[in-house]
C-alpha positions, 0 to 999 in steps of 0.5 A, spaced: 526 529 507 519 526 504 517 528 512 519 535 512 516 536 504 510 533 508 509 538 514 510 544 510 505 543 505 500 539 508 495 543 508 496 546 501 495 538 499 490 537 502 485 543 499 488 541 492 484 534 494 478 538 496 478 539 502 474 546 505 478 550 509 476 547 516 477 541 513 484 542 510 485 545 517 484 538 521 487 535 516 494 539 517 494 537 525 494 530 524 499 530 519 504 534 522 504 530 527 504 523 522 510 527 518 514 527 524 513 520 526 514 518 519 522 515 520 518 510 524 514 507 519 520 508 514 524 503 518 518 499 519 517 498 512 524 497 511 527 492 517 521 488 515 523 487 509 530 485 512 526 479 516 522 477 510 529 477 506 532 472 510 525 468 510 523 470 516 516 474 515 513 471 523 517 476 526 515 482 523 507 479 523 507 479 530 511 485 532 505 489 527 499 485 529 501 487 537 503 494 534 496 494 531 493 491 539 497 497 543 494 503 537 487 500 539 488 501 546 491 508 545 488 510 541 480 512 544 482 516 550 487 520 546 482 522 541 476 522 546 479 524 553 478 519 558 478 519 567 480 514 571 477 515 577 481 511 582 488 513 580 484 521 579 488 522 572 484 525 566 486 524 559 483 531 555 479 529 548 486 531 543 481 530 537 485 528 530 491 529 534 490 524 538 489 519 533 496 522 530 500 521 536 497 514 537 499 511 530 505 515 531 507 513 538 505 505 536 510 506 529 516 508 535 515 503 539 514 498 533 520 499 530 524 499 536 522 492 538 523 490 530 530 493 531 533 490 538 530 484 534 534 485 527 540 486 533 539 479 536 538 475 530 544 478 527 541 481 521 544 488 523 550 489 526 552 497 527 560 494 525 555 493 518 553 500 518 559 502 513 557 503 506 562 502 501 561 505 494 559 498 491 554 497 496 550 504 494 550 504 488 547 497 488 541 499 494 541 506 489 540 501 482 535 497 486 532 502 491 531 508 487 526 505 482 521 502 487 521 509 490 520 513 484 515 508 483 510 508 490 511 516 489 509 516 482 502 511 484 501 515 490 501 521 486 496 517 480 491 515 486 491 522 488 489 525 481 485 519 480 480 520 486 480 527 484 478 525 477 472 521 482 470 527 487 468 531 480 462 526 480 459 528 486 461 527 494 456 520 494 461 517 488 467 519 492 464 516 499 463 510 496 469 509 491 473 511 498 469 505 501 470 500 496 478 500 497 476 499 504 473 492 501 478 491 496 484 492 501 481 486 505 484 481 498 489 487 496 493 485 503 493 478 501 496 479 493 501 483 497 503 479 502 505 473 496 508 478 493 513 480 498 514 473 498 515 472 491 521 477 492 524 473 498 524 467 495 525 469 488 531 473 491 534 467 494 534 462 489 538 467 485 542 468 489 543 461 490 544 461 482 538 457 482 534 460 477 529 454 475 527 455 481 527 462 481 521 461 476 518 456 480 517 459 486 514 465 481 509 461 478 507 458 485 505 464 488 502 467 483 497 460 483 496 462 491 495 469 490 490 468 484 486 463 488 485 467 494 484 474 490 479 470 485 475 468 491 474 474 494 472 477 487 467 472 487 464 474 494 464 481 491 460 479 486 455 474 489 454 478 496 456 487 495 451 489 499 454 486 505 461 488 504 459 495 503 453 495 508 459 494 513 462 501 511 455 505 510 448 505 510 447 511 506 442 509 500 446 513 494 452 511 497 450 504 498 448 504 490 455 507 488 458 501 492 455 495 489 457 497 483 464 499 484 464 491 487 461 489 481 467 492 477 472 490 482 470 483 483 473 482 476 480 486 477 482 481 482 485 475 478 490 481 474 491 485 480 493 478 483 498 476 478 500 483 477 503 484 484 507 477 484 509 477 478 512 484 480 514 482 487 518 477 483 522 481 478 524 486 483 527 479 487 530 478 481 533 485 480 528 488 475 526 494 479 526 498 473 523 494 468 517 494 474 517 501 475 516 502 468 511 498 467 507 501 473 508 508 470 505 506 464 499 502 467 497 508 471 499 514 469 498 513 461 492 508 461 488 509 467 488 516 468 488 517 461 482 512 460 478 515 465 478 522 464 477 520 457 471 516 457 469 517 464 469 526 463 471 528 456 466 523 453 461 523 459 461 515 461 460 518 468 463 514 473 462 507 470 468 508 465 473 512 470 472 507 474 472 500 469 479 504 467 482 500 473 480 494 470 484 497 464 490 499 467 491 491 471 490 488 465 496 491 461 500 491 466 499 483 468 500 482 460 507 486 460 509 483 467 508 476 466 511 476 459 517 479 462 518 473 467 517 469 463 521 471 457 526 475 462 534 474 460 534 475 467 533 468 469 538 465 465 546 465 467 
């Protein structure tokens, strides 16, 4: 459904965010293509979490990374064309489609392996696809609320780059350029977060809720380390990580301040995504969902708009309205793990 909604409207979405017509244009032959590949990368997401949830978070890594391997390797002739004399075969340049169909391919091929996997491990049995109506309404209690909650993020993102794009194509460059850098801490905090959830998971499904907690509080300490560290080196050392992505003067300029700014996002957002990756082991997925709608859509965007455009902060303020959102959402998530009525039988 989400695929076909994505298909129709991809050039519309993709003027909404700015783009000219040429653009626009290029951007809807990449994404017809990443929509009808888009089950794919559902079950992806989905039999990973399957591996994870049984404690298994190897498989899924190496099937991705090889994922990640194959798409490299494909990816270059398709978008550029290529010519292997001895075998006289010609790949023609397919441009942005071309990127498309690699990722889309790699996405096919990567969740069939992690599938005739599930199969031999026993995670998935066709004999286990019957659902009866107390195992959906406990997938629709706990699933639905995660994904109102992506969409609803996705959907703030959206909006809050539009907000950037006001300032000037520069700021918008390098406020893209800096979540590439934040990205490198932010898949660290999400991989402690999915663990979080595992293991929380099954410690109360053991009925073990001290242990719950435990596990809780020790992720939360790695994920905090990790992420602090990388804050810390975007605050000695920005230039090197945005002179990784751009050696543009004015782009640069905006990119260091960006880090600067960032760098002190680092230890909420680590908390945050634990904290939140344990309450969803432990069943809350609402109560996460909330807070997630509260942090983004009635304090960042609200902050930003506010003090960056209505008060002319400029994009400073937009983009310290970030650090805003984290902090209340940190304050909101861990009182609830702590104090939570959900730990206790």
């Amino acid at each position: 459904m989400l695929g076909l909604i994505g298909y129709i409207f991809s050039y519309r979405v993709a003027v909404l965010m700015g783009a000219t017509h040429q653009v626009a244009l290029l951007a809807e032959d990449y994404l017809h293509i990443i929509f009808i590949f888009l089950i794919a990368r559902g079950l992806i997401y989905i039999l990973s979490s399957i591996f994870q949830g049984a404690g298994n978070s190897k498989t899924p890594l190496n099937v991705i990374i090889w994922v990640n391997i194959i798409h490299i390797i494909i990816a270059y002739p398709l978008i550029y064309g290529m010519s292997i004399s001895p075998l006289k075969l010609y790949i023609p340049s397919w441009g942005v489609k071309g990127a498309a169909f690699a990722t889309g391919i790699t996405e096919v091929g990567g969740a069939i392996v992690l599938f005739t996997l599930a199969l031999k491990k026993g995670l998935v049995h066709f004999s286990l696809c019957r659902i009866n109506s107390i195992d959906f309404r406990k997938i629709v209690r706990l699933g639905v609320p995660v994904f109102i909650e992506r969409i609803l993020l996705t959907s703030m993102q959206m909006v809050y780059a539009r907000i950037v794009v006001g300032f000037s194509v520069a700021a918008y460059a390098a406020h893209q350029v800096g979540f590439n850098i934040e990205a490198l801490s932010f898949l660290p905090g999400q991989g402690f977060a999915q663990g979080a959830t595992a293991l929380v998971g099954q410690s109360m499904g053991a009925k073990k809720p001290r242990r719950a907690k435990r596990m809780g509080y020790q992720t939360s300490l790695i994920a905090l380390v990790i992420m602090t560290l990388f804050g810390a080196s975007y605050l000695i050392i920005p230039r090197f990580w945005v002179n990784l992505f751009t050696t543009d003067p004015s782009v640069v300029a905006y990119g260091i301040t960006f880090c600067y700014i960032v760098a002190f996002v680092q230890p909420p957002l680590a908390l945050s995504l634990v904290f939140a990756g344990a309450l969803r082991g432990a069943g809350e997925t609402r109560f996460v969902m909330y807070t997630s709608i509260f942090g983004s859509w009635l304090i960042r965007l609200p902050f930003a708009y506010i003090l960056g455009i209505y008060l002319g902060g400029g994009i400073v303020w937009v983009w310290l309205a970030m650090l805003a959102d984290w902090l209340v959402r940190v304050t909101v998530l861990f009182w609830r793990f702590k104090r939570g009525k959900t730990f206790r039988f």
